[in-house]
N, C-alpha and C positions, 0 to 999 in steps of 0.2 A: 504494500500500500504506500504511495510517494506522500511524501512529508505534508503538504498541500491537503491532500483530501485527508489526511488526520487532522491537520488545525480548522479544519473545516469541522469534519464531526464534532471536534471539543465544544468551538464557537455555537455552533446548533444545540450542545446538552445545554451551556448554559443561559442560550435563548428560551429551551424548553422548560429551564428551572423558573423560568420570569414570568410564564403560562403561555398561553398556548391558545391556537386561532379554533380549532376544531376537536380540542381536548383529545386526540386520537392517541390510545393506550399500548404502547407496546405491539402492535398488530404481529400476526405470526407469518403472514401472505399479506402478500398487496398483487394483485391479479390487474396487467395493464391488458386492455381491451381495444380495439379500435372504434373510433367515434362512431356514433350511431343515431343522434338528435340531442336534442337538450331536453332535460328531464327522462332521459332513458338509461337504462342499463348496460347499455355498450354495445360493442357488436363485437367479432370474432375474438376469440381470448389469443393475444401476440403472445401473451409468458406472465409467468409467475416470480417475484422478488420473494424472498423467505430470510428468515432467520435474523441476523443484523444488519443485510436491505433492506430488507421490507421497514424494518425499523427508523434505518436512519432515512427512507421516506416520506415515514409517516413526521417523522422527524421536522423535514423539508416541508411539508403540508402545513403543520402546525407555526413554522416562523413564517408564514404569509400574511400579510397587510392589508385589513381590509379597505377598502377604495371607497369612497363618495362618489354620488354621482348615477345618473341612470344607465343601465348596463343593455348596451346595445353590441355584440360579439359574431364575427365570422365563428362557422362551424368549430370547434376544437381539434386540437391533434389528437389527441387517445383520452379514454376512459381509466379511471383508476377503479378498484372493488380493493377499499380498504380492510383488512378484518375477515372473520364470520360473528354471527348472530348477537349484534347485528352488525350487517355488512354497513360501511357509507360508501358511497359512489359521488365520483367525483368527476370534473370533466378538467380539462385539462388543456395551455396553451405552451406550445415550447420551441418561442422563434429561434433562428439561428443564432442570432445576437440579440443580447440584451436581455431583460428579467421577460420572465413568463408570466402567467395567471392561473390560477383556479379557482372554480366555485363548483361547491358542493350540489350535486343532480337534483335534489327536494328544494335549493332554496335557487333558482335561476334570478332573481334580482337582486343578488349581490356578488360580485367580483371581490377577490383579493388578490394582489403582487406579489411576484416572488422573484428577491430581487436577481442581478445576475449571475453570481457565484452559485447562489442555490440550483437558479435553472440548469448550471452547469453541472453541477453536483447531482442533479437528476435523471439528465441525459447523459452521463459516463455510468451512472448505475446502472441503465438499460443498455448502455453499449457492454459492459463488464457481464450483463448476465446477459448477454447474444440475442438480447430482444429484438426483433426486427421493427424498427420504428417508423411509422406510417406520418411524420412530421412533415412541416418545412422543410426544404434545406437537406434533407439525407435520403 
């Protein structure tokens, strides 16, 4: 693991210790899905993130910023299924450059920012577990 994505993890425990956007606990899976509408549950399943991925995802979810403002959004890049029972489904924005977005699939009139490092930090976990990613840009 290069020095970078450890002070990165650190940086995210103790953003997670200051609380957290979508209280998301430890999940064991985070299942990335390919987009499939707003307010759905995703469409084909790309791969599964487990163990201390999935985590330090859930991780990356939780130090997102929620946005003002009325939320008007192009399609998403992928679906996230946080968890089981109960699951959260998430939808998901992950430009080439620059911070991404998500908002949670039940509440579609709120966006939150995630800044650049993060979105980076998300898209090398999907590259590291050979997810085929259905984005921008790749």
């Amino acid at each position: 693991m290069c020095m970078g994505r450890v002070i990165s993890m650190l940086i995210l425990l103790v953003l997670a210790g200051c609380g957290s956007t979508f209280d998301l606990e430890e999940p064991e899976r985070v299942e990335i899905r390919g987009f499939d509408g707003f307010g759905t549950a995703g469409g084909e399943v790309l791969g599964t993130l487990s163990g201390t991925d999935a985590e330090e995802a859930a991780d990356i979810l939780d130090g997102a910023n929620e946005q003002s403002g009325a939320v008007d959004m192009a399609e998403g890049d992928l679906h996230l299924v946080v968890g089981e029972e109960p699951e959260r489904h998430f939808h998901l924005w992950l430009p080439e450059e620059g911070g991404g977005s998500v908002m949670e699939a039940r509440d579609t009139h709120t966006l939150y920012s995630l800044s650049s490092g993060s979105t980076e930090d998300l898209r090398e976990l999907l590259r590291e577990a050979d997810i085929a990613m259905e984005v921008r840009g790749e």
